[in-house]
N, CA, C and O atoms as a GROMACS GRO file, in nm:
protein
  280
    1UNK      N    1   9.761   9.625  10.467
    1UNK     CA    2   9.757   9.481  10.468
    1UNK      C    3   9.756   9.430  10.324
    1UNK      O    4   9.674   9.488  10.253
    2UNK      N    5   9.823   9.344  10.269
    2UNK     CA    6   9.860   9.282  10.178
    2UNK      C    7   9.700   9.236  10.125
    2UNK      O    8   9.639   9.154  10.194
    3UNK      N    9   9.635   9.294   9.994
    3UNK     CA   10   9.490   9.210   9.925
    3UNK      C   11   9.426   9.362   9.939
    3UNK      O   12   9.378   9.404   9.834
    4UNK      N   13   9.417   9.449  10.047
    4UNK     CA   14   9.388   9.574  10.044
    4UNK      C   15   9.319   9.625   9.986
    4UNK      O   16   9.352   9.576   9.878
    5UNK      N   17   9.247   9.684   9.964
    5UNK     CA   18   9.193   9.750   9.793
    5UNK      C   19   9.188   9.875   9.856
    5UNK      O   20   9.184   9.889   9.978
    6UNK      N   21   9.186  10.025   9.717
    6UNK     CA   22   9.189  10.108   9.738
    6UNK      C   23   9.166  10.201   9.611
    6UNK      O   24   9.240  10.217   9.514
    7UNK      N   25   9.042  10.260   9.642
    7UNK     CA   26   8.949  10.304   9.507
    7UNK      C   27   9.076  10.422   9.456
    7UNK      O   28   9.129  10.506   9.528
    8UNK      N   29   9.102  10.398   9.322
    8UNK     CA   30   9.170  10.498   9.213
    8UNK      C   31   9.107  10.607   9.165
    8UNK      O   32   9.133  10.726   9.181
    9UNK      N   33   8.988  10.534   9.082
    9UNK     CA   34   8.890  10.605   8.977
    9UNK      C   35   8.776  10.564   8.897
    9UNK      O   36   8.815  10.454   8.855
   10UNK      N   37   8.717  10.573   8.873
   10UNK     CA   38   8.610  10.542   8.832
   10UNK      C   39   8.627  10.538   8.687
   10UNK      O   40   8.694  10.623   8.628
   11UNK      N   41   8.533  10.385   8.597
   11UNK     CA   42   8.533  10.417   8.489
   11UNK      C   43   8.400  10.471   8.379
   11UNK      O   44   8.286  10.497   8.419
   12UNK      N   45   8.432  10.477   8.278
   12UNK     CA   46   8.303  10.595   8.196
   12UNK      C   47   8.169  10.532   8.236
   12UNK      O   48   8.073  10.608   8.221
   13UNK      N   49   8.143  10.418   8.282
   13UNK     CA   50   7.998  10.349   8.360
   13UNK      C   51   7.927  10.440   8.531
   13UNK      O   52   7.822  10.442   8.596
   14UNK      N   53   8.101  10.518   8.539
   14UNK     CA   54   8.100  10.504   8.669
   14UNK      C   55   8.094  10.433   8.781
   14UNK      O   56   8.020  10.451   8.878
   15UNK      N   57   8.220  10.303   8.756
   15UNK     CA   58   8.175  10.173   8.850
   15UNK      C   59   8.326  10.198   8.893
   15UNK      O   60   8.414  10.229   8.812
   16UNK      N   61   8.353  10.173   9.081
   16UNK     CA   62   8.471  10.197   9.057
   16UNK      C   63   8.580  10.120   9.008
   16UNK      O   64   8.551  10.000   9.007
   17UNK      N   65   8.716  10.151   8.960
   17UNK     CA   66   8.814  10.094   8.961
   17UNK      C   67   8.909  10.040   9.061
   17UNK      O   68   8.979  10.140   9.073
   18UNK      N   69   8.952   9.969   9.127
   18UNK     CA   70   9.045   9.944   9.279
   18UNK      C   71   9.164   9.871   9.186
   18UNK      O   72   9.171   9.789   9.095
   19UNK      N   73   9.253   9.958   9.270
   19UNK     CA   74   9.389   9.876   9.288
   19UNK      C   75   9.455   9.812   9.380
   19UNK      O   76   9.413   9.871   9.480
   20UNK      N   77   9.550   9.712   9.429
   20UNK     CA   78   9.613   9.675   9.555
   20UNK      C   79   9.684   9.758   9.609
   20UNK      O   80   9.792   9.786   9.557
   21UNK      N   81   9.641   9.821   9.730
   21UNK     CA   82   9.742   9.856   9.812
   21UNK      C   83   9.867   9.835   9.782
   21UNK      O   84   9.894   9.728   9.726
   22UNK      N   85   9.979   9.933   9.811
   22UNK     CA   86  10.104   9.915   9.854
   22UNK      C   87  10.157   9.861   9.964
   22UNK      O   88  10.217   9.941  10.037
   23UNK      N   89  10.151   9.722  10.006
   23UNK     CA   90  10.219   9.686  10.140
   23UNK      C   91  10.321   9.772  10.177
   23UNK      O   92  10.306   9.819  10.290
   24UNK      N   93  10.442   9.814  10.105
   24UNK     CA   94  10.572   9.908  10.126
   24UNK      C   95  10.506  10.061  10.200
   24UNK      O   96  10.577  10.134  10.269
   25UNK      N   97  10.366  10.089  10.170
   25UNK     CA   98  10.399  10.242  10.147
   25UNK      C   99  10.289  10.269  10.283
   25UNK      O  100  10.185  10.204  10.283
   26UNK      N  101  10.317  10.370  10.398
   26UNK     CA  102  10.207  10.329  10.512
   26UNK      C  103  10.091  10.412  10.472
   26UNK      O  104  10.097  10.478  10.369
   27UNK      N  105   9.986  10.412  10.546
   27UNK     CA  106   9.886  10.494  10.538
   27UNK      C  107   9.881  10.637  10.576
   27UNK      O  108   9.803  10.715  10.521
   28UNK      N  109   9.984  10.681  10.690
   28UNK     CA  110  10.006  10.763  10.749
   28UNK      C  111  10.124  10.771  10.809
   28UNK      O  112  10.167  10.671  10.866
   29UNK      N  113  10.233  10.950  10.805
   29UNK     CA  114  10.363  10.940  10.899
   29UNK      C  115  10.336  10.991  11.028
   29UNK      O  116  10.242  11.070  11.037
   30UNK      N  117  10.393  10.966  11.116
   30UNK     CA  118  10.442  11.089  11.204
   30UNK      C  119  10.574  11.127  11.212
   30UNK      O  120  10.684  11.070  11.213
   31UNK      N  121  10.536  11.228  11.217
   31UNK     CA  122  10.682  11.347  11.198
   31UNK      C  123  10.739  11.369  11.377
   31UNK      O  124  10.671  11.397  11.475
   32UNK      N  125  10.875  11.344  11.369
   32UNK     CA  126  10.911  11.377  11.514
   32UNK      C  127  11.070  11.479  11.512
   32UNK      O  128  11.181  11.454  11.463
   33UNK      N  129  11.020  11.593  11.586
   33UNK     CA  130  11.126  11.745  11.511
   33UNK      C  131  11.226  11.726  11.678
   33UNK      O  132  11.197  11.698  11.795
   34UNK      N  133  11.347  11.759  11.606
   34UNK     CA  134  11.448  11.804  11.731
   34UNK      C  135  11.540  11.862  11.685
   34UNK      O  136  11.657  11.832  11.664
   35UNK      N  137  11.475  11.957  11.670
   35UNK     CA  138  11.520  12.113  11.598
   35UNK      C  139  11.582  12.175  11.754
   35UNK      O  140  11.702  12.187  11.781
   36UNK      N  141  11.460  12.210  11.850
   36UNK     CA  142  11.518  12.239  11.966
   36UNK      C  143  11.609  12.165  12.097
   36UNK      O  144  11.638  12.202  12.211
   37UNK      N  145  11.636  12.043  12.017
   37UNK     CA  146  11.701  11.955  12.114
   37UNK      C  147  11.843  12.010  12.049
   37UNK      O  148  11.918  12.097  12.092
   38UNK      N  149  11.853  11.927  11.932
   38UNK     CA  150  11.978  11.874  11.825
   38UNK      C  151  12.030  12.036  11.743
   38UNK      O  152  12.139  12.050  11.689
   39UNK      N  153  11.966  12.101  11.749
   39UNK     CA  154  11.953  12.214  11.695
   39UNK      C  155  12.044  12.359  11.790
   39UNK      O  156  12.140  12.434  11.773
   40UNK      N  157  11.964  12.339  11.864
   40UNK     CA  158  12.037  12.422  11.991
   40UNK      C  159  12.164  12.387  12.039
   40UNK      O  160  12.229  12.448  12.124
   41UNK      N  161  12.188  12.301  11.990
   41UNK     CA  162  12.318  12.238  12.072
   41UNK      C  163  12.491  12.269  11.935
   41UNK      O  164  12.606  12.226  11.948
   42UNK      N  165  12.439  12.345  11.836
   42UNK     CA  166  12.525  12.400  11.768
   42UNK      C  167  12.630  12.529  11.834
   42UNK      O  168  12.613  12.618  11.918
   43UNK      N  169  12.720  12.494  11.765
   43UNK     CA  170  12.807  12.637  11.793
   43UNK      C  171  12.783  12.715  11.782
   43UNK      O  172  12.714  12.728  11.681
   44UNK      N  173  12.805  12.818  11.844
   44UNK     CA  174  12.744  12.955  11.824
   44UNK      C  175  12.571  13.020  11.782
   44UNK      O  176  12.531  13.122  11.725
   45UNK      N  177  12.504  12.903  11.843
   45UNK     CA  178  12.371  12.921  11.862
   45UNK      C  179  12.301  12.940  11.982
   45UNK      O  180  12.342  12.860  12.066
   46UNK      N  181  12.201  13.022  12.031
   46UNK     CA  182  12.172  13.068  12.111
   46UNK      C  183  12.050  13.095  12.142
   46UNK      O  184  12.027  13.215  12.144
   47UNK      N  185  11.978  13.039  12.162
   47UNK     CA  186  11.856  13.077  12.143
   47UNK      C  187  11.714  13.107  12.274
   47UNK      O  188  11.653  13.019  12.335
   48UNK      N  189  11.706  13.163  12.278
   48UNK     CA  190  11.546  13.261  12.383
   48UNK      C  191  11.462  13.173  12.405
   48UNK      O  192  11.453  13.064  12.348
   49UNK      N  193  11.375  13.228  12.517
   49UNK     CA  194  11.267  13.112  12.555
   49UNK      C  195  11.181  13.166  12.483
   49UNK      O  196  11.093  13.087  12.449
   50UNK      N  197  11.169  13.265  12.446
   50UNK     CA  198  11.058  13.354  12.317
   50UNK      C  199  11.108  13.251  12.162
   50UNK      O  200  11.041  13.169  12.099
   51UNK      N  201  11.226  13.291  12.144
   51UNK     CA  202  11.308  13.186  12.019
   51UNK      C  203  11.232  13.035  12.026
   51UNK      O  204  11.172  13.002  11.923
   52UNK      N  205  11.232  12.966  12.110
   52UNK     CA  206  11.177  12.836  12.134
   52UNK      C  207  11.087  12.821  12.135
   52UNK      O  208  11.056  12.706  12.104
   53UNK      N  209  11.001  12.893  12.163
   53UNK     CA  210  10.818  12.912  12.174
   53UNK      C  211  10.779  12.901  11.993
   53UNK      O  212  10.707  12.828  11.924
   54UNK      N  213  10.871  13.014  11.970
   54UNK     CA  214  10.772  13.079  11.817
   54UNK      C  215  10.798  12.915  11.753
   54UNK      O  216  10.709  12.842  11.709
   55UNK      N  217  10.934  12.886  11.763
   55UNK     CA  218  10.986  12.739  11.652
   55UNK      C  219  10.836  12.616  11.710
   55UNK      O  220  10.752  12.560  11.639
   56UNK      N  221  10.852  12.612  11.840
   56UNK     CA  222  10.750  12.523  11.896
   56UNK      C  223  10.605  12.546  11.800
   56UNK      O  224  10.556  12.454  11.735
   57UNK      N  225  10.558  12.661  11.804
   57UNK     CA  226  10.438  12.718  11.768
   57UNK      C  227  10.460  12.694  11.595
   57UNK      O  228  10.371  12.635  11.533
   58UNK      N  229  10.551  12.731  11.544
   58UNK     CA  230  10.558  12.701  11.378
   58UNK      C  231  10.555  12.579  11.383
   58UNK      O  232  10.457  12.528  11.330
   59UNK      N  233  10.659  12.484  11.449
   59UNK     CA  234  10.637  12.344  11.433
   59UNK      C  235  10.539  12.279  11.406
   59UNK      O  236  10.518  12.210  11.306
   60UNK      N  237  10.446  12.308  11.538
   60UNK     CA  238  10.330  12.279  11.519
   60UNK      C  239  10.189  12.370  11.438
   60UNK      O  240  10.073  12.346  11.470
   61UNK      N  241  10.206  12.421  11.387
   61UNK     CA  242  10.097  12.438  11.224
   61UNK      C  243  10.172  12.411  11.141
   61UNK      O  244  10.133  12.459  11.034
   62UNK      N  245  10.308  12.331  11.126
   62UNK     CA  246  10.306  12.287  11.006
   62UNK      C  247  10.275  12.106  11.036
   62UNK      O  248  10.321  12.014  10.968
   63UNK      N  249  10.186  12.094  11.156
   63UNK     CA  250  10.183  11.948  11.158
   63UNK      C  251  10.242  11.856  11.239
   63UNK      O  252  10.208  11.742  11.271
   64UNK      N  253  10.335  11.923  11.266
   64UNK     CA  254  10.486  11.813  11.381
   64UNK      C  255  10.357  11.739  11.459
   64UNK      O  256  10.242  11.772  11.487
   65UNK      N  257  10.434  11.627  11.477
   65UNK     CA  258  10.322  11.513  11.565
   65UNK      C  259  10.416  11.534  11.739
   65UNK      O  260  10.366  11.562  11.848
   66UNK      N  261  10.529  11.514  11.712
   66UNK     CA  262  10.599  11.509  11.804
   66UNK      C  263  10.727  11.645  11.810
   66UNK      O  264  10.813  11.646  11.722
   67UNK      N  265  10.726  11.745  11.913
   67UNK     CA  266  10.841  11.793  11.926
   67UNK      C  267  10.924  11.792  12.018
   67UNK      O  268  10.876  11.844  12.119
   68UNK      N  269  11.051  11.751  12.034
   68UNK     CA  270  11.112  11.726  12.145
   68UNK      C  271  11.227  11.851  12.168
   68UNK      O  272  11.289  11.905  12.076
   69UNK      N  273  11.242  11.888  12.330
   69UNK     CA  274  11.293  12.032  12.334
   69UNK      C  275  11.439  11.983  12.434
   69UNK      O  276  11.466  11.869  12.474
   70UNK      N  277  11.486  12.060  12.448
   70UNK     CA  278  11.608  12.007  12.538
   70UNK      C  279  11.688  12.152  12.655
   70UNK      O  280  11.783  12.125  12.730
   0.00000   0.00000   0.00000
């Protein structure tokens, strides 16, 4: 929200410093993967229900919020 504040750093008193928020920039993404949708659907790709699991399973520890499979 636009007026925002958001502690930087502290100065040699140790009192903090704040700057304004970035209206442009969000607080948080979510990531949404279709690797196994958009992905699979290449030429000469082929892939296992074991193949789809492990990508599912990497996807998610690296974070994916959303994975969509096809």
């Amino acid at each position: 929200m636009p007026g925002d504040k958001v502690e930087t750093e502290t100065d040699v008193a140790g009192d903090e410093l704040l700057a304004p928020r970035d209206p442009g920039v969000p607080e948080a993404v979510e990531i949404y993967d279709t690797t196994l949708r958009d992905g699979a659907q290449l030429e000469g790709i082929s892939l296992t229900v074991d193949d789809k699991l492990r990508i599912a399973d990497e996807l998610d520890n690296l974070g994916v919020h959303f994975i969509e499979g096809g």
